[in-house]
C-alpha positions as CSV (number, residue, x, y, z in Angstrom):
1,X,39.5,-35.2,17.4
2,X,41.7,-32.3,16.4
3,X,41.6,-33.0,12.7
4,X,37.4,-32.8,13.3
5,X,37.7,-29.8,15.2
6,X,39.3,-27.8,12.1
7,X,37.2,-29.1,9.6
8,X,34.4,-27.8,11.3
9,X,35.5,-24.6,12.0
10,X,37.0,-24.2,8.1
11,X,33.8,-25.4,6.7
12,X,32.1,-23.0,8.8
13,X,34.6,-20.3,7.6
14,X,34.3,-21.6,4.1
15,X,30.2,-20.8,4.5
16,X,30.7,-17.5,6.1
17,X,32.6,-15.9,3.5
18,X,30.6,-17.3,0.5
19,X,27.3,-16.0,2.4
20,X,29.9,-12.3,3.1
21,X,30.1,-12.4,-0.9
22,X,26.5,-12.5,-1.6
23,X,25.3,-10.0,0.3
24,X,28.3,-7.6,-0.9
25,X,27.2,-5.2,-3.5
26,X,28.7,-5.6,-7.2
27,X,30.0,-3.6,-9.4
28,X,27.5,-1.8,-11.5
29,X,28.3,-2.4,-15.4
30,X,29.8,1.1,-17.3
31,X,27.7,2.3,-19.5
32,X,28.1,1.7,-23.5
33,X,30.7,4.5,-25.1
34,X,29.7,6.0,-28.0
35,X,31.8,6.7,-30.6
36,X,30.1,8.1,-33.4
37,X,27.1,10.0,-34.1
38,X,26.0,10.6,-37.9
39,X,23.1,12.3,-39.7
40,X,21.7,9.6,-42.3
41,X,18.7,11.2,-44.0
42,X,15.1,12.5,-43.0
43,X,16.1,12.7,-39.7
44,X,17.9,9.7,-38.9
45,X,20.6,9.0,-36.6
46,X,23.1,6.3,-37.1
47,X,24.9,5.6,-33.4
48,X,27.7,4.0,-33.0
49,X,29.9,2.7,-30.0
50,X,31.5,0.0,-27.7
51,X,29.7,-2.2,-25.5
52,X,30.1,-5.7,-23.6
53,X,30.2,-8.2,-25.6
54,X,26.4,-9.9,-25.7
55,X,24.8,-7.1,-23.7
56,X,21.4,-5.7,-24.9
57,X,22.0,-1.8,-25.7
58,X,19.0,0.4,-25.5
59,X,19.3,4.2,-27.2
60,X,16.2,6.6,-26.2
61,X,16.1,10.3,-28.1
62,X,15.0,11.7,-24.3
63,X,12.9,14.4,-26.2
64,X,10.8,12.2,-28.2
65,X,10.3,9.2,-26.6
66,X,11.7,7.0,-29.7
67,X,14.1,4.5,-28.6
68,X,15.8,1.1,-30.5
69,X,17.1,-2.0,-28.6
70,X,19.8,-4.4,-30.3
71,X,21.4,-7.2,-29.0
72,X,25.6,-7.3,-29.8
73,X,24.4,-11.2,-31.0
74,X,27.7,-11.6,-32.6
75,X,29.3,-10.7,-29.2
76,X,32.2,-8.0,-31.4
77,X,31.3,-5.4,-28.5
78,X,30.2,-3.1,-30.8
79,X,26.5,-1.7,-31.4
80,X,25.1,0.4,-34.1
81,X,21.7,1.5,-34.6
82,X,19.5,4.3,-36.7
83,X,17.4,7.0,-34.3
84,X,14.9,8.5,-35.6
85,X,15.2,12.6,-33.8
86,X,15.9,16.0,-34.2
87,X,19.1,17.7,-34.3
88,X,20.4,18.4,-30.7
89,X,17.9,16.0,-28.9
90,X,19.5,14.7,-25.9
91,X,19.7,10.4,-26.3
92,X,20.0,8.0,-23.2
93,X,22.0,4.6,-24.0
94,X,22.5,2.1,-21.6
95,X,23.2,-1.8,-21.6
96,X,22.2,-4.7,-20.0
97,X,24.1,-7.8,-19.6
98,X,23.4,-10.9,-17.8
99,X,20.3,-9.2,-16.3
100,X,22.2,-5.9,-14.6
101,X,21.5,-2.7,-16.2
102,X,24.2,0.0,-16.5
103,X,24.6,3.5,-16.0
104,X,23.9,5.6,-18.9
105,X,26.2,7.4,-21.7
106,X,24.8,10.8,-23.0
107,X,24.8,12.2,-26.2
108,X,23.0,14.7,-28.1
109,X,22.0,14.6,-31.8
110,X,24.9,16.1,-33.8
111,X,28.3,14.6,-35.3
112,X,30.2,12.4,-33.1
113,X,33.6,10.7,-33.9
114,X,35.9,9.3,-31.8
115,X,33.3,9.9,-28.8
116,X,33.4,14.0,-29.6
117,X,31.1,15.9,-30.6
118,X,32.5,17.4,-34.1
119,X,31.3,21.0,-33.4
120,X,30.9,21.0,-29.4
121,X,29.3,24.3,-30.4
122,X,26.6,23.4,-32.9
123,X,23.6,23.1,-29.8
124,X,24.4,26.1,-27.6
């Protein structure tokens, strides 16, 4: 009878933390890190950065409206895309992964390596 009574009460523990867990909030995903920002020709961008492996990356030039999607397919972490924009337009880029959205990386449309702008100056 005793041996009944706890495995009632730790299958009814058992149920009350996994229920606890799904109704605690997650973590939200970081956002991509960008690590380099190049001019290519008539006004293309080429952005470069880290992000989770798999995730969808979205970049939006804020200004313009012009955004690209890509998919890290190859799941290496690592997006790159070309923006079409103007120099000094502020870009969005987020990621998705596994259907949660993160919070969003900023840059603006100038040089970039290592994640800083080259000339931090250059859209005063």
């Amino acid at each position: 009878m005793r041996r009944r009574a706890f495995l009632l009460v730790a299958a009814l523990a058992a149920l009350a933390t996994t229920a606890a867990a799904c109704l605690s909030p997650t973590l939200p995903l970081p956002p991509p890190e960008p690590q380099s920002v190049a001019s290519v020709s008539g006004g293309q961008w080429q952005i470069s950065g880290n992000c989770i492996p798999g995730a969808e990356v979205i970049v939006l030039d804020v200004k313009s409206g012009v955004g690209v999607v890509v998919e890290d397919l190859q799941h290496t972490g690592v997006f790159s895309v070309k923006l079409t924009g103007s120099a000094c337009d502020p870009v969005s880029i987020t990621q998705d992964s596994g259907g949660a959205d993160s919070a969003e990386a900023s840059v603006l449309l100038q040089p970039y390596q290592n994640g800083f702008p080259v000339d931090p100056s250059a859209c005063n």
